[in-house]
N, CA, C and O of each residue as an XYZ file, in Angstrom:
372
protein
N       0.844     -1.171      0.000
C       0.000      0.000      0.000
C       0.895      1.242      0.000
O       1.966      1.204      0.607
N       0.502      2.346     -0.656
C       1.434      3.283     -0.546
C       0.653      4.805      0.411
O      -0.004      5.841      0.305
N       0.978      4.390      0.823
C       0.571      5.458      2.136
C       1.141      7.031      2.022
O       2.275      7.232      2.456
N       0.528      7.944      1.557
C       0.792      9.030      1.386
C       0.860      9.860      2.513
O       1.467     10.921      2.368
N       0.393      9.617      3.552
C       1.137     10.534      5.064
C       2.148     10.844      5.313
O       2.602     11.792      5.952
N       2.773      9.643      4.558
C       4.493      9.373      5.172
C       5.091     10.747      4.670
O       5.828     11.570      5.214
N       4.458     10.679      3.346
C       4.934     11.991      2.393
C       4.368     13.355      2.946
O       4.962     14.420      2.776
N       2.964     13.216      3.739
C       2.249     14.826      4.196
C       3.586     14.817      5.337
O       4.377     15.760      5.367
N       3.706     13.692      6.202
C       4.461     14.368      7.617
C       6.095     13.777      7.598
O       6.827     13.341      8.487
N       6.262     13.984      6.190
C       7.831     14.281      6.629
C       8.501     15.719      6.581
O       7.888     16.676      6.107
N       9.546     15.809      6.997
C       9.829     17.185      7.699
C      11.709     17.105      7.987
O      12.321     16.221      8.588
N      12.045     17.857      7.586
C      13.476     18.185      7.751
C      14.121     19.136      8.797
O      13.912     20.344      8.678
N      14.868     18.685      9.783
C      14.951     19.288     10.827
C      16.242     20.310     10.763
O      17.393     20.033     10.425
N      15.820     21.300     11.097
C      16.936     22.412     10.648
C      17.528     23.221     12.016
O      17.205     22.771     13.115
N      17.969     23.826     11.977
C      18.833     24.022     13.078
C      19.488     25.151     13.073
O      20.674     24.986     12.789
N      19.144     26.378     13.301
C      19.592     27.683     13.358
C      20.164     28.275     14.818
O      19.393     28.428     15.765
N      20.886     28.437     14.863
C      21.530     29.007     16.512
C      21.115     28.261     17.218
O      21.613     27.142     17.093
N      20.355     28.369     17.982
C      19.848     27.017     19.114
C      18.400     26.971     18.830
O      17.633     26.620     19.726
N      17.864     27.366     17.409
C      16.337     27.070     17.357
C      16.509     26.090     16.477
O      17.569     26.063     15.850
N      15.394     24.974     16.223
C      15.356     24.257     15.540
C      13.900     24.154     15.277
O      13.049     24.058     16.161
N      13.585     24.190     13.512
C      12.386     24.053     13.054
C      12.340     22.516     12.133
O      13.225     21.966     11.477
N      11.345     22.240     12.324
C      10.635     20.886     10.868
C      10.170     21.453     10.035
O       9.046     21.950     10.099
N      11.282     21.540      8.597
C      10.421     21.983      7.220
C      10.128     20.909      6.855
O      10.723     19.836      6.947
N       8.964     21.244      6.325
C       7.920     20.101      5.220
C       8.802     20.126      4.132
O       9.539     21.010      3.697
N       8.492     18.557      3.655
C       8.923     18.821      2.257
C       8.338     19.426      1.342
O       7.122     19.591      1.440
N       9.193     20.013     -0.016
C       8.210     21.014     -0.951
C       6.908     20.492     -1.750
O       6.914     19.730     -2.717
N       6.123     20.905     -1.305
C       4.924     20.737     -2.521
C       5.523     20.454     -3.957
O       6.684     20.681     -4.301
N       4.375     19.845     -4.833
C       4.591     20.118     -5.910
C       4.352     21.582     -6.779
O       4.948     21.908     -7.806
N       3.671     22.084     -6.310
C       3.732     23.669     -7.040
C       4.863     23.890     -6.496
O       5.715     24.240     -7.314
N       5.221     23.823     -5.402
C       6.839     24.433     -5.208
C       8.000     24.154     -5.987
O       8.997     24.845     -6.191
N       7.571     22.581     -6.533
C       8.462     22.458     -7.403
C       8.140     22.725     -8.921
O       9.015     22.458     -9.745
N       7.489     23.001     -9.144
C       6.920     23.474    -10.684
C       7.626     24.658    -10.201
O       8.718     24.606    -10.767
N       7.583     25.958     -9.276
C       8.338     27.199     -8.832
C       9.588     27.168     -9.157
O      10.090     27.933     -9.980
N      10.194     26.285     -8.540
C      11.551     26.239     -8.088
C      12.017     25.950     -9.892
O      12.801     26.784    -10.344
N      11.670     25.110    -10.610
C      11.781     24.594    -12.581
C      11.686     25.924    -13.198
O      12.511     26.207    -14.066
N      10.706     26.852    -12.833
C      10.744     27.645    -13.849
C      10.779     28.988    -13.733
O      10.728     29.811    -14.647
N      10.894     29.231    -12.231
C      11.045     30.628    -12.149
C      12.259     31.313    -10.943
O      12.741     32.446    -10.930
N      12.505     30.161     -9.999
C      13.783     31.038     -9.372
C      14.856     30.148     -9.928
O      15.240     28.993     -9.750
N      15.358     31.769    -11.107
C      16.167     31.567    -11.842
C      17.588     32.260    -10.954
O      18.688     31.707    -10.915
N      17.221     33.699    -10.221
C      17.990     34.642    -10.080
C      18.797     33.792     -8.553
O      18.600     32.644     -8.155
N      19.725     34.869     -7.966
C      20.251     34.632     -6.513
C      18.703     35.093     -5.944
O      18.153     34.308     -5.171
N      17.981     36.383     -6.325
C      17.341     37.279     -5.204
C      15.553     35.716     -5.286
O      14.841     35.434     -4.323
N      15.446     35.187     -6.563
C      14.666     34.416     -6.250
C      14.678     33.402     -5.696
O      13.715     32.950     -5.077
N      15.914     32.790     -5.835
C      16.221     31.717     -4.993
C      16.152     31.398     -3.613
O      15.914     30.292     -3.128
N      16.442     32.748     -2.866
C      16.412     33.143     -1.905
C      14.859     33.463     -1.443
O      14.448     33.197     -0.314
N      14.328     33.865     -2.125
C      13.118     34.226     -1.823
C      11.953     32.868     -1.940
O      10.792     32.735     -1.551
N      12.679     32.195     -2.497
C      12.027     30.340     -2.410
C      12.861     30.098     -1.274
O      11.924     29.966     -0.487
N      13.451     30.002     -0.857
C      14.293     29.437      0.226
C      13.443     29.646      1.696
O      13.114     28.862      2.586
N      13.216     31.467      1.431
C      13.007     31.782      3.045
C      10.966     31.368      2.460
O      10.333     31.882      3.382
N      10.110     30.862      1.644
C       8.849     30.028      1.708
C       9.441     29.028      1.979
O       9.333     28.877      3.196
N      10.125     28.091      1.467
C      10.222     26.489      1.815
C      10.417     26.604      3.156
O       9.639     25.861      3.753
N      11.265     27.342      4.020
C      11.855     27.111      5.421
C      10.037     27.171      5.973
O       9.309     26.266      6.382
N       9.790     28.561      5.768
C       8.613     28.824      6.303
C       7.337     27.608      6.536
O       6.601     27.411      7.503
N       7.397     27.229      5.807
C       6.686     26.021      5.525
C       7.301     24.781      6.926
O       7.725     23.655      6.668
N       7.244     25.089      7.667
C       7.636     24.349      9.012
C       5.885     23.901     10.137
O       4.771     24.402     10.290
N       6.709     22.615     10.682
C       5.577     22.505     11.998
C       5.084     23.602     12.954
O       4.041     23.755     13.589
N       6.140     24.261     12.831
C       6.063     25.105     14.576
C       5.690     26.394     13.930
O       5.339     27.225     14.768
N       5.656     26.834     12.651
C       4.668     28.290     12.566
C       5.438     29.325     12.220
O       5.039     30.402     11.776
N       6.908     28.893     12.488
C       7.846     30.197     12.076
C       7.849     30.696     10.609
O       7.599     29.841      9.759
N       8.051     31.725     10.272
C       8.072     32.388      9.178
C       9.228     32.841      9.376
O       9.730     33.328     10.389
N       9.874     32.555      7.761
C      11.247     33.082      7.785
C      11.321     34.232      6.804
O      10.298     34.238      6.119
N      12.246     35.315      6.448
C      12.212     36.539      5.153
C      13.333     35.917      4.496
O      14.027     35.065      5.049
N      13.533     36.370      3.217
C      14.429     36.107      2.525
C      15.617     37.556      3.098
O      16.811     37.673      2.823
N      15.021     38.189      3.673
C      16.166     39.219      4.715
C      16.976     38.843      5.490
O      18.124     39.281      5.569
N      16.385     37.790      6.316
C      16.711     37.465      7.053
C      17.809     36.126      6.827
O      18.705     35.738      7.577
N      17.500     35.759      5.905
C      18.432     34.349      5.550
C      19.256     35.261      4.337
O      19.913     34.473      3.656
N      19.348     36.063      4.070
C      20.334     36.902      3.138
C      21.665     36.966      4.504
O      22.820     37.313      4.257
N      21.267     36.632      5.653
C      22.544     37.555      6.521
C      22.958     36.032      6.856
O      23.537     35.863      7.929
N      22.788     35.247      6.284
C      23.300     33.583      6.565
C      24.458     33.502      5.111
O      24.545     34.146      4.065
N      25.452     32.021      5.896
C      26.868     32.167      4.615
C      26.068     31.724      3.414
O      25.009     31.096      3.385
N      26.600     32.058      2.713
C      26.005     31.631      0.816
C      25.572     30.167      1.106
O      24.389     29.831      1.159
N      26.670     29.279      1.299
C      26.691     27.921      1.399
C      25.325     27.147      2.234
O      24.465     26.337      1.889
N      25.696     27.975      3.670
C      24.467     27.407      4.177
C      22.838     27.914      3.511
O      22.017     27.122      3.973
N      22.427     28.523      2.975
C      21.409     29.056      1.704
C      21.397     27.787      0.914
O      20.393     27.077      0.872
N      22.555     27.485      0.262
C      22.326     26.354     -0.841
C      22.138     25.051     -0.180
O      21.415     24.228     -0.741
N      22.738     24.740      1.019
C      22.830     23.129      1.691
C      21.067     23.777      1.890
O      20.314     23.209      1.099
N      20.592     24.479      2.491
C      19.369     24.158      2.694
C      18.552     23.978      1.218
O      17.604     23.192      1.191
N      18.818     24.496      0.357
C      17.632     24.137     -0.987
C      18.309     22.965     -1.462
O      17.584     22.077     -1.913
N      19.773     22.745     -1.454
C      20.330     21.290     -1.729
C      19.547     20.004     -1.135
O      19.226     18.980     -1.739
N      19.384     20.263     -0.108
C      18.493     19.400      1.253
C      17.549     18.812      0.394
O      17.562     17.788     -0.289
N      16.691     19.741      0.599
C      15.302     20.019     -0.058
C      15.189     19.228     -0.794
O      14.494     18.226     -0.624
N      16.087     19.579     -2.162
C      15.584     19.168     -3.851
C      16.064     17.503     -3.641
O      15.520     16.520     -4.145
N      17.070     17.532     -2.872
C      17.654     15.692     -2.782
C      16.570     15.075     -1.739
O      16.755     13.858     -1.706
N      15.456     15.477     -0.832
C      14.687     15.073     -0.150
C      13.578     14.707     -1.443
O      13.298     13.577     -1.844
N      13.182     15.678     -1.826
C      12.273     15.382     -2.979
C      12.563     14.553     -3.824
O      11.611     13.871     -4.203
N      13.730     14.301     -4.368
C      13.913     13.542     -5.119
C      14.075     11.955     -5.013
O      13.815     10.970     -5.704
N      14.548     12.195     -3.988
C      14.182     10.736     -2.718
C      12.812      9.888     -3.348
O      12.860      8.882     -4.056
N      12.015     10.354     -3.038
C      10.621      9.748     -3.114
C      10.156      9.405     -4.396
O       8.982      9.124     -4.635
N      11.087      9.424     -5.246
C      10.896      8.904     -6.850
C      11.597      7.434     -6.820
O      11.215      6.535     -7.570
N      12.614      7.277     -5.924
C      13.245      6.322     -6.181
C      13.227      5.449     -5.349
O      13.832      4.389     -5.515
N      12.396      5.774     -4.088
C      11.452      5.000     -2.965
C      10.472      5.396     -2.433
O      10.498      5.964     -1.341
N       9.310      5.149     -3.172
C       7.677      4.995     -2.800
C       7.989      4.438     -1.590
O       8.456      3.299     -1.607
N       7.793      5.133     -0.285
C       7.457      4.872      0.967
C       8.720      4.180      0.951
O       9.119      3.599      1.960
């Protein structure tokens, strides 16, 4: 049986100074987003600080605010992401 919950409540645990949030993984409109329109640094970023947002606990993040984070850590988090998603193509549950 392929149980699609597994997919609503998984969640990536992130870890900022001593807070730690559960991002969801991205929707599919997020990823139709992410294919065809954050092309730029300033959009990328601005997908970055929705995907984070997209957490259990309610936090909302700005793309201001993750602009003052190193480049690298910006990309390991959408790196995360896109290799989480991609996960689930190559194991249904």
């Amino acid at each position: 049986m392929l149980d699609l919950n597994t997919y609503l409540n998984k969640t990536l645990e992130v870890k900022i100074g001593e807070e730690i949030v559960h991002v969801k993984d991205l929707s599919y409109a997020m990823w139709q987003e992410l294919g065809g329109k954050a092309t730029t640094l300033d959009e990328q970023l601005d997908f970055v600080a929705r995907a984070m947002s997209n957490n259990t606990e309610g936090r909302d993040f700005t793309a201001t605010e993750l602009a003052k984070l190193p480049k690298p850590a910006v990309e390991a988090i959408l790196g995360v992401l896109i290799k989480s998603g991609s996960a689930a193509v190559s194991d249904p549950n």
